[in-house]
Structures are given as structure tokens and as C-alpha cells.
C-alpha positions, 0 to 999 in steps of 0.5 A: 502461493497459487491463490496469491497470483491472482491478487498480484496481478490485480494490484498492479492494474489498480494502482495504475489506475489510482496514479492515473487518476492522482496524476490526471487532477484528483491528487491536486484536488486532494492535495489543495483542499487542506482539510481533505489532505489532512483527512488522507493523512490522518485517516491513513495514519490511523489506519497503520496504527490499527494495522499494528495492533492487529499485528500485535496481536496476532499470535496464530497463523491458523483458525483466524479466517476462513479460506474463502475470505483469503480468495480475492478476484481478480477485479476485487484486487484491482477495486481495493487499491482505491480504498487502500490508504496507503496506496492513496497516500504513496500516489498522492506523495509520487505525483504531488513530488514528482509528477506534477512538481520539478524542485518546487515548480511546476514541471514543463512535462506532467504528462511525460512524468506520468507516463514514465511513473505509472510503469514503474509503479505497476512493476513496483506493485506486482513485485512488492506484493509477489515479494511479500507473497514469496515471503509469506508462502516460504517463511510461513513453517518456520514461523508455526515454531515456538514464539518466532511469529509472535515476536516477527509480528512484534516486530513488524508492527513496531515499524507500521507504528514508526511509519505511521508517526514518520508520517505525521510529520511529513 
């Protein structure tokens, strides 16, 4: 857990500043490029499937990587949120419905919407993840028993490949 704070720390200043950048004129960029929207889409679609499989077939939570691998800085965290599909497509998705948008409009206030999103999205980032890592570190004897992780893992990547395909029709 003490190695995971680091990285919980550094999502959150990332994706503030992938929303910042969306918000501020890249997302309608993306958004109004049809093909790029597509790409995004496509490519973070993929990227969920692939996530699943590796799930699927993961079987051991030992020997799969070295633990200096697993000991990510500080601003290595923050720099992998723009590389993060899914963080791409959850800041495409809040600024282009929310930010920049008021029920089909365009919002009177973009600025004041994106001052008020960015810090809940930060404190979304940093409890999701030190959520996950809480979870991870805790759960992590019971599932070395019998086939519980391999049968978690099924199940985990059952509902990446629904979201990857709930996604494609969005």
C-alpha cells in the first residue's frame, strides 16, 4: 500500500490536467474531428478488451512482474494519465456533456463549469484509485486461496468487455 500512495497521488494532478487541457479546447478538437473521435473511441475500446483478456488470464498474483516495475514516480503517474485511454475518453465525455454543453447548448459559463469539475474530478481520481489500492492491499491473502482470484479475474474482465461494448454504442 505504502508504494501505491505515490501513484494516488499523482493521478489526480494529472487528470486535472488532462480535463484542463480537454476543457480548454483540445476535447472539442478531438471531438469535432470525426475520424480522431472515432480513433479515441475505437482504440480505447480495444484497449479494454485487451485489458480483459490479460484478466482472464491471469491466474497468479506472484512472479508476474518484477517489483521494481510495480514503483512508479511521482511524475510518471501524473504523465501516464495522457496516455490513459480511458481517462481520455472519461474527459472527453465530462467536458463535451457537461462543460462545454448545457442540455444540447452551449453553456453561458464553460470556464465556471470547468473550475467546478476539475476538483471534483481530482478528488474522484485520488479516491477511486486509493479505493482500488485499499482493495488490492486488503483482499489480496484471501484471493492467494484456491481459485477465488482466478474466478475475481473472470469476473472483472466479463464487466471491461460489457463496458468496452456499452461503449461502442454511446
Amino acid at each position: 500500500m505504502r508504494v501505491a500512495i505515490r501513484f494516488c497521488l499523482a493521478v489526480p494532478v494529472g487528470w486535472t490536467l488532462l480535463i484542463l487541457a480537454c476543457g480548454l479546447g483540445l476535447g472539442a478538437l478531438i471531438l469535432n474531428i470525426p475520424p480522431l473521435r472515432w480513433s479515441v473511441k475505437v482504440l480505447g475500446v480495444g484497449y479494454l478488451l485487451w485489458l480483459a483478456w490479460r484478466l482472464m488470464r491471469q491466474t497468479s498474483l506472484s512472479g508476474q512482474v518484477e517489483g521494481k516495475l510495480l514503483q512508479i514516480g511521482f511524475m510518471q503517474g501524473v504523465l501516464l494519465q495522457f496516455v490513459n485511454i480511458k481517462a481520455w475518453m472519461l474527459a472527453l465525455t465530462v467536458t463535451a456533456g457537461w462543460v462545454v454543453s448545457a442540455g444540447g447548448l452551449a453553456a453561458p459559463n464553460p470556464n465556471e463549469r470547468l473550475a467546478i469539475v476539475a476538483p471534483l474530478m481530482a478528488f474522484f481520481a485520488f479516491s477511486s484509485n486509493f479505493t482500488y489500492a485499499a482493495a488490492g492491499s486488503l483482499m489480496r491473502g484471501w484471493l492467494e486461496k484456491g481459485q477465488r482470484l482466478r474466478w475475481f479475474n473472470r469476473f472483472l474482465a466479463m464487466v471491461l468487455a460489457a463496458t468496452g461494448a456499452w461503449m461502442l454504442l454511446v
